[in-house]
C-alpha positions in Angstrom: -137.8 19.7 -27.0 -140.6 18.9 -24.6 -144.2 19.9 -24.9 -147.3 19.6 -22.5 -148.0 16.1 -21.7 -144.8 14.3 -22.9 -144.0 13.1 -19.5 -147.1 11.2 -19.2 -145.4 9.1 -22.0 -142.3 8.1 -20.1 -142.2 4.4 -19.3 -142.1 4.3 -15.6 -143.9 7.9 -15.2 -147.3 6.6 -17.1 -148.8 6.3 -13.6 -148.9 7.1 -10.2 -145.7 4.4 -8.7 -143.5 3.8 -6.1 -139.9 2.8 -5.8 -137.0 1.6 -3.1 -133.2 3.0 -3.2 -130.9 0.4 -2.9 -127.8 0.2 -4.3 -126.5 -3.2 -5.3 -123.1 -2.9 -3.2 -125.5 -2.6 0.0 -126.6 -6.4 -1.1 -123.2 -7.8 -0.8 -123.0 -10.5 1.3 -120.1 -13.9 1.6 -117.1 -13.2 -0.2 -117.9 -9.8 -1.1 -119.2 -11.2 -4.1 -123.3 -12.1 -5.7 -125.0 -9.0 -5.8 -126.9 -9.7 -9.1 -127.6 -13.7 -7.8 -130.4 -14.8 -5.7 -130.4 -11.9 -3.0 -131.6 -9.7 -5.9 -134.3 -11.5 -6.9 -135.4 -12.1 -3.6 -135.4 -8.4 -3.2 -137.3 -8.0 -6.7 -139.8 -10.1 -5.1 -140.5 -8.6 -1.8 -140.6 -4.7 -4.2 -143.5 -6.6 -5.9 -144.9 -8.2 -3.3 -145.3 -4.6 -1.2 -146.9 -2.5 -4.2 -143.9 -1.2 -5.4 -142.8 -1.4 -8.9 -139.5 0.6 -9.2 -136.2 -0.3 -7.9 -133.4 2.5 -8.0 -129.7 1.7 -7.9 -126.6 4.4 -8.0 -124.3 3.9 -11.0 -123.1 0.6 -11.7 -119.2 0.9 -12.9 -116.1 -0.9 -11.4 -115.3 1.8 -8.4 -111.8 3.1 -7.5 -110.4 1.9 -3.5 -112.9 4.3 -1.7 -116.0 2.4 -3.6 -117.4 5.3 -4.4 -120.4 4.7 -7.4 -120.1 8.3 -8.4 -116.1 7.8 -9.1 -116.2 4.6 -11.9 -113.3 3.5 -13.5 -115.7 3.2 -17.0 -119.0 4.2 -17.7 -119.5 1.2 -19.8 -118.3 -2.0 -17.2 -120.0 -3.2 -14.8 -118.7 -3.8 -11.1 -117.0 -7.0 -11.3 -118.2 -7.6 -7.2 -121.9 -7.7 -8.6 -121.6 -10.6 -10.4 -122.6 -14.2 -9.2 -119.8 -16.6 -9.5 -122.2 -19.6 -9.8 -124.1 -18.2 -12.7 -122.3 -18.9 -15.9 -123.5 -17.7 -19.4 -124.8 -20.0 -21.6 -123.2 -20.5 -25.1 -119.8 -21.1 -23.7 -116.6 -19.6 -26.0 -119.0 -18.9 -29.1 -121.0 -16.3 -26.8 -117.9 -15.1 -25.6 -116.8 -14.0 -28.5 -119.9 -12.6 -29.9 -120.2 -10.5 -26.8 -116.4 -9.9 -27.4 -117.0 -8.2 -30.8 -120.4 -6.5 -30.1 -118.5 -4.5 -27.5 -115.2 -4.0 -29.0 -115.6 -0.2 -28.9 -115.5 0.2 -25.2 -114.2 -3.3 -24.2 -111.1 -3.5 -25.8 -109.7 -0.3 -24.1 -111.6 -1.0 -20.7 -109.5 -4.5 -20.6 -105.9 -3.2 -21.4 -106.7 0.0 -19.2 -107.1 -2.4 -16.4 -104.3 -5.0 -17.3 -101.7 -1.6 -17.6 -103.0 -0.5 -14.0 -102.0 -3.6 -12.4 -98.8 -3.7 -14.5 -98.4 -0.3 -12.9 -99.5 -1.0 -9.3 -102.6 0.8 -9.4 -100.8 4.4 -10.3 -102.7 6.3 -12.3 -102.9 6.6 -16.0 -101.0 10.1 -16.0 -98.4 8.3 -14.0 -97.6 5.9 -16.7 -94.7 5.3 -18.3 -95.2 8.3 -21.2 -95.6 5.5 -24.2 -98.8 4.2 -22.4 -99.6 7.0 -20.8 -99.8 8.6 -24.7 -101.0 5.5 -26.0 -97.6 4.7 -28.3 -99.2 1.9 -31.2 -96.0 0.2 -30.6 -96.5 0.5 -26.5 -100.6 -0.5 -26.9 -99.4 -3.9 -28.7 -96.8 -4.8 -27.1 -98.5 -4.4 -23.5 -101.9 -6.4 -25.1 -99.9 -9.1 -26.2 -97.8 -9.4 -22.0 -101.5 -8.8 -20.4 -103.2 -11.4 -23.2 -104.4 -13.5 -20.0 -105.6 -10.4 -17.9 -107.3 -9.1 -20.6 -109.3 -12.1 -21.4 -110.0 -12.5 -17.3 -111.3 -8.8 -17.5 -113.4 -9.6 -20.7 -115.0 -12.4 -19.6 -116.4 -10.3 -16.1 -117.5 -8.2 -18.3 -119.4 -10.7 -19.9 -120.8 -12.3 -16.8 -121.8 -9.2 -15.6 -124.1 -8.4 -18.4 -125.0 -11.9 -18.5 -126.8 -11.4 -15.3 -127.8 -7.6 -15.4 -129.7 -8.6 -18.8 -131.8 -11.5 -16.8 -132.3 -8.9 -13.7 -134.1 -7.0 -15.5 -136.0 -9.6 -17.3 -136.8 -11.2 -14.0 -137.7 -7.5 -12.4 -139.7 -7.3 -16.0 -141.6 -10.1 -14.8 -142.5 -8.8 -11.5 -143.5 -5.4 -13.1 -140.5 -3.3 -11.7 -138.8 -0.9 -13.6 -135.1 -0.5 -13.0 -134.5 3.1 -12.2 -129.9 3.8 -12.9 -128.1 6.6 -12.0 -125.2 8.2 -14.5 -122.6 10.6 -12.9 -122.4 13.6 -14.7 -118.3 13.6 -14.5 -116.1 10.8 -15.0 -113.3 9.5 -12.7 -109.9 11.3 -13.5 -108.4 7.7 -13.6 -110.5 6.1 -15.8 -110.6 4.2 -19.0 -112.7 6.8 -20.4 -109.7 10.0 -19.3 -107.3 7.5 -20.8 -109.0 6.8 -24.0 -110.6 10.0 -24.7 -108.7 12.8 -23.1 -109.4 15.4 -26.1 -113.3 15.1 -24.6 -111.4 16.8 -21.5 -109.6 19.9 -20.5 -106.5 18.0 -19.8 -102.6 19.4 -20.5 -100.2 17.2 -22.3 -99.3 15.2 -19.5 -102.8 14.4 -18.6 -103.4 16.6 -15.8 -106.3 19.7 -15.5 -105.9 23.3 -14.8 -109.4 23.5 -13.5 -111.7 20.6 -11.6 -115.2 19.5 -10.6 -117.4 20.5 -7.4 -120.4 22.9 -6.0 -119.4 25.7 -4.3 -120.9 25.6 -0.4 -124.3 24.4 0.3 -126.5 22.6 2.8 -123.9 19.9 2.6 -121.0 21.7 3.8 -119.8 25.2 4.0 -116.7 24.8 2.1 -118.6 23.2 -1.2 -117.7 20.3 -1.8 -114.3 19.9 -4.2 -114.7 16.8 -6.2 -111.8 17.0 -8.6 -113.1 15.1 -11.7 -111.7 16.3 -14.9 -113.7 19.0 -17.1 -115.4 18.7 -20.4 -114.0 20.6 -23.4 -117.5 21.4 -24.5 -116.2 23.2 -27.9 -114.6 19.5 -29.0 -118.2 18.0 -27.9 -120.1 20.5 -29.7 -117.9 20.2 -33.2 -118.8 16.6 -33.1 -122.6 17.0 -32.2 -121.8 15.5 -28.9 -120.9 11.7 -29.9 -119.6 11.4 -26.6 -123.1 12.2 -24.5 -125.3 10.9 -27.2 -123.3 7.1 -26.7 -122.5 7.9 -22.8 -126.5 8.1 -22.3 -127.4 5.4 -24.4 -125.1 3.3 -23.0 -127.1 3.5 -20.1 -130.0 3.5 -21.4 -130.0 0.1 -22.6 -129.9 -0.9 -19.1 -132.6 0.6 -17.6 -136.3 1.6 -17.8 -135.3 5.5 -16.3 -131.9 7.1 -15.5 -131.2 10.3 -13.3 -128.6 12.6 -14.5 -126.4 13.3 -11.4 -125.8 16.9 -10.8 -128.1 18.3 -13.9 -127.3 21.6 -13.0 -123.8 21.2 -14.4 -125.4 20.5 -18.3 -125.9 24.1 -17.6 -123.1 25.6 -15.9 -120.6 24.2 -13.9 -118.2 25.0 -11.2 -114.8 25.4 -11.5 -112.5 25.3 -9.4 -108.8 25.7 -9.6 -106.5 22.3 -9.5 -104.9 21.6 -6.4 -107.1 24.1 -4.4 -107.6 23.2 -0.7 -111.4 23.3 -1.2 -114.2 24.3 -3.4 -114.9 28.5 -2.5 -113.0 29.7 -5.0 -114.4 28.5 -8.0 -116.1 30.0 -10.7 -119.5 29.2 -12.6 -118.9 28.5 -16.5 -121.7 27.7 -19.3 -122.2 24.6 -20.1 -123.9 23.9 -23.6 -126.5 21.4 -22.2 -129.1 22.4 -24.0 -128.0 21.6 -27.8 -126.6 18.5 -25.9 -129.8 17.2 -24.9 -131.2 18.0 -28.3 -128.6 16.0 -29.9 -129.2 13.3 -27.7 -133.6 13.4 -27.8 -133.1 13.6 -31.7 -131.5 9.6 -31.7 -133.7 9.0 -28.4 -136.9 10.5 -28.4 -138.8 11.1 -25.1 -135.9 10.9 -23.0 -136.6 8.9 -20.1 -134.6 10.7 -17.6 -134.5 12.5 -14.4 -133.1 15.3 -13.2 -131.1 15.8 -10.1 -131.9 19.3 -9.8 -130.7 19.9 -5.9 -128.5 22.4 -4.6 -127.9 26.0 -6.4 -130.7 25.6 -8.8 -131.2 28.9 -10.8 -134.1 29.7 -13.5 -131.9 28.8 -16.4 -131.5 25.3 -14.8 -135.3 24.9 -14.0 -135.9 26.1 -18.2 -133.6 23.2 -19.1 -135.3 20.7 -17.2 -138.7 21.9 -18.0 -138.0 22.4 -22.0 -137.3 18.6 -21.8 -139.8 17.4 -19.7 -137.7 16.1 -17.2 -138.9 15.6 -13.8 -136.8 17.1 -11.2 -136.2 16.0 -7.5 -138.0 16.8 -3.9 -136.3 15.5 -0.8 -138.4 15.9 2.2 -135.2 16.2 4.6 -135.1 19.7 2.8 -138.7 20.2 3.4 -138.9 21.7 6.9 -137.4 25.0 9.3 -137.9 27.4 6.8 -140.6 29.5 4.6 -143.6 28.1 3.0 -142.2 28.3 -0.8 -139.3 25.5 0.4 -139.7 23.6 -2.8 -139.6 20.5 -0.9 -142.2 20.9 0.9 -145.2 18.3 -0.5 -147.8 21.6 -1.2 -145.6 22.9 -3.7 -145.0 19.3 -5.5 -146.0 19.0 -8.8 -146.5 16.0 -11.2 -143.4 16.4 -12.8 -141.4 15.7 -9.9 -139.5 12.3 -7.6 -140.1 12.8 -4.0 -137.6 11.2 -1.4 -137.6 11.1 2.0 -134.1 11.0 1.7 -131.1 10.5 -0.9 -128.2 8.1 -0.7 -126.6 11.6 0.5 -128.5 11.9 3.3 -128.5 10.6 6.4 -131.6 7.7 7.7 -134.8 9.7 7.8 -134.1 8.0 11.5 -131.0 9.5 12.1 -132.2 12.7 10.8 -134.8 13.2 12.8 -133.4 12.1 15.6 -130.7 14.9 15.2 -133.7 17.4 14.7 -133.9 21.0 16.7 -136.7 22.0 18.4 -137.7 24.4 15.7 -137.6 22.4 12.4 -138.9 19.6 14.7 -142.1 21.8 15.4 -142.6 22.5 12.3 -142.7 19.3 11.0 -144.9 17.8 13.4 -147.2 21.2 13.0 -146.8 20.5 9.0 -147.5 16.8 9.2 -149.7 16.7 12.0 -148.4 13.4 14.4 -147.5 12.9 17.3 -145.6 10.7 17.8 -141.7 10.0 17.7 -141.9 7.8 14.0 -140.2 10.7 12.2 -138.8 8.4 9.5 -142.9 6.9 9.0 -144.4 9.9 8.6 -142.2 11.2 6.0 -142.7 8.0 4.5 -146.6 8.5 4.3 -145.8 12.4 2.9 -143.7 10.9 0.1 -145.7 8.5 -0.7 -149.3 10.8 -0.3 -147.2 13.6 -2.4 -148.7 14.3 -6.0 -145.2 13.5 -7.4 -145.5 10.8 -9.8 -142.7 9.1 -8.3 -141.9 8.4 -4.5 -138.7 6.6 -3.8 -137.9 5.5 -0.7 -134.4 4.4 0.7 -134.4 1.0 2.0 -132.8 2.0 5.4 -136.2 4.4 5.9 -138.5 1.4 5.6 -136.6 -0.4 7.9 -136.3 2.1 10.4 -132.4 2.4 10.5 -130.6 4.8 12.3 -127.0 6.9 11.5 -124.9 3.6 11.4 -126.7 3.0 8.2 -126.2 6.1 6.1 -124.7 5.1 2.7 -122.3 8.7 2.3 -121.6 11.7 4.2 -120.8 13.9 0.9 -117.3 15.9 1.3 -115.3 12.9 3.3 -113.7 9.9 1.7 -113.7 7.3 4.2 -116.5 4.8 6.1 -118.8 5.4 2.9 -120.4 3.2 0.5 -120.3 0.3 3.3 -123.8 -0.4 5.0 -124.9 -3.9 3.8 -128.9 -5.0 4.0 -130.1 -7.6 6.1 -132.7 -9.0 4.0 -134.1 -11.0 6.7 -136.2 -7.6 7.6 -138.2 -7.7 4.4 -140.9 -9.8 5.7 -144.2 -10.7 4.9 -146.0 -8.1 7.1 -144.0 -5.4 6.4 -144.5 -6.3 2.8 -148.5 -6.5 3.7 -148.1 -3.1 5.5 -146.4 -1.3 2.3 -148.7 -3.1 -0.2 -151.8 -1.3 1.8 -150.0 2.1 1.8 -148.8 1.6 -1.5 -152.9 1.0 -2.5 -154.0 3.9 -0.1 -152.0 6.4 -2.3 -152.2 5.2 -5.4 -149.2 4.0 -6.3 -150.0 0.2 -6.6 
């Protein structure tokens, strides 16, 4: 449990700092392919070079058609599009192998989950044929020994990718920025992880739930939002003093210096909503045992070095959690302005233990935003903020950044002034997401100069 002071002692929350949001797919450039190559480091570079010393990404798994982060295939793989083609590992088949047997507990299934699906023309797991879909011995060696060659393809991605993630972050190390990840709080329904672990879910025999994921309706949308992932079986997790969570988190944080939790609020109840239901009104709230989770999990990893994404219906028993942990929770200036003065958001009722944003990747541009504004919430953030002038997506830049959050993160599009045609996601819809691409060429020496001297004006250099 968490006691006064602890999150001074987080890694990237010992001081005052700064971050940009930018997910690796918005770096893909010829081919499709390199994310993790040069255009990264170049990137790392111009983070350090402005006075910021965080760089936060969304979650890094291989992603189903839509490209959705928040709907991986594994929590464990990385996106095989990341990776560089003309950066090999050293070592050759010896550090193949190694890497090979190091990772045998995730890596094994992950391959032959993905050699099956393209067996099976993409259907999903529960639309196997019912040996694999159950997993049959006979069926698992049988389809290992036709999909030898895919698997080994599959295996060796794997190993490029963390290849190249490992000297990321030794290279951002070297430039004194953190790498800040980001772990759904559900997994895909067709995933290796549903297919290789379906007792951690409430699934039927055939694979398939009575009850799914979502929020009921919200600032997002009026319907809630109706995600369909699969539902823990908490009882199984609890009887095994939550293996699953206490390796899912550590996973992750191998990789990086912090990691947000996505949807916290669901460690401590969760929406349910009925499978096959048109949207997400009808659900109902359950418990969730997050609590003895996250003391399961800070008893192998002390002082957690995580964040929570405490947005939406946030109730007291949510706000205990967080606060019981010392986890700092999340202030989007978007949600800052039209309303009362006790908006949460709003940067005089910031605390310490807190990231500000001017925006999430579920926003739209702080540009787009405000150029969307009504009159009222537009007076009242000018009145608030006190400009005048029609840089909506700089002042809330110089709020987040003046804010006595210890973290400010800022989306990449804001600091380049980008309008609607850049938003990452519209939450609720499927299609035209996860597809704006960054044009380095923008990240330039002045506006480094420019960020460096804000950066130093507020502390956060």
């Amino acid at each position: 449990m968490g006691e006064p002071g602890r999150l001074q002692r987080l890694p990237v929350l010992d001081r005052r700092r700064s971050g940009v949001l930018l997910h690796p797919s918005s770096l893909l450039c010829e081919g499709e392919r390199g994310a993790l190559g040069a255009r990264a480091r170049r990137f790392i570079d111009w983070l350090s070079e402005a006075g910021f010393s965080v760089w936060q990404v969304l979650p890094l798994g291989p992603t189903g058609a839509d490209g959705s982060p928040y709907w991986t295939r594994s929590d464990y793989a990385g996106n095989p599009l990341f990776i560089d083609p003309t950066i090999e590992p050293p070592g050759g088949q010896l550090a193949f192998a190694a890497f090979c047997r190091a990772n045998e507990a995730w890596l094994d299934d992950y391959a032959l989950y993905e050699a099956i699906s393209q067996l099976q023309a993409g259907a999903a797991w529960w639309e196997w044929p019912v040996p694999l879909r159950d997993r049959d011995a006979l069926a698992m060696v049988a389809a290992t020994l036709r999909c030898a060659d895919a698997i080994t393809a599959t295996k060796r991605e794997q190993w490029q990718f963390a290849h190249q993630w490992d000297a990321l972050r030794r290279y951002a190390q070297s430039r004194d920025v953190r790498l800040f990840g980001d772990l759904p709080i559900y997994v895909a329904p067709d995933s290796a992880t549903t297919w290789t672990q379906r007792e951690q879910f409430q699934l039927d025999a055939q694979g398939l739930p009575g009850e799914v994921a979502g929020v009921p309706p919200d600032y997002f949308s009026e319907d809630g939002q109706l995600w369909g992932n699969p539902l823990y079986d908490w009882e199984r997790m609890r009887s095994e003093d939550f293996l699953f969570w206490r390796e899912r988190l550590g996973a992750q944080l191998s990789r990086f210096d912090l990691l947000r939790i996505d949807h916290f609020r669901g460690l401590a109840a969760y929406w349910a909503v009925p499978a096959g239901a048109a949207n997400a009104r009808g659900g109902q709230w359950r418990e969730a045992p997050g609590r003895e989770m996250l003391a399961a999990v800070a008893a192998v990893i002390p002082d957690l070095p995580v964040v929570a994404e405490d947005l939406g219906v946030i109730t007291p028993d949510v706000d205990a959690l967080r606060r019981d942990f010392g986890l700092p929770g999340m202030r989007v200036l978007q949600f800052a302005f039209g309303g009362e003065a006790a908006n949460p958001h709003l940067p005089h009722n910031h605390g310490h233990d807190c990231v500000v944003y001017t925006g999430t990747h579920d926003n739209d541009t702080t540009a787009g935003w405000y150029a969307g504004l009504d009159n009222r919430v537009r007076a009242h953030l000018h009145d608030y903020l006190q400009f005048h002038h029609d840089d909506g997506a700089g002042a809330l830049l110089r709020a987040a950044l003046a804010s006595v959050a210890g973290l400010a993160v800022l989306p990449l599009q804001d600091i380049l002034r980008l309008g609607t045609d850049a938003r990452l996601n519209l939450p609720g819809t499927v299609q035209g997401n996860w597809q704006w691409r960054a044009s380095l060429d923008g990240l330039t020496p002045e506006l480094a100069r420019q960020h460096r001297e804000l950066n130093a004006l507020y502390g956060r250099s």
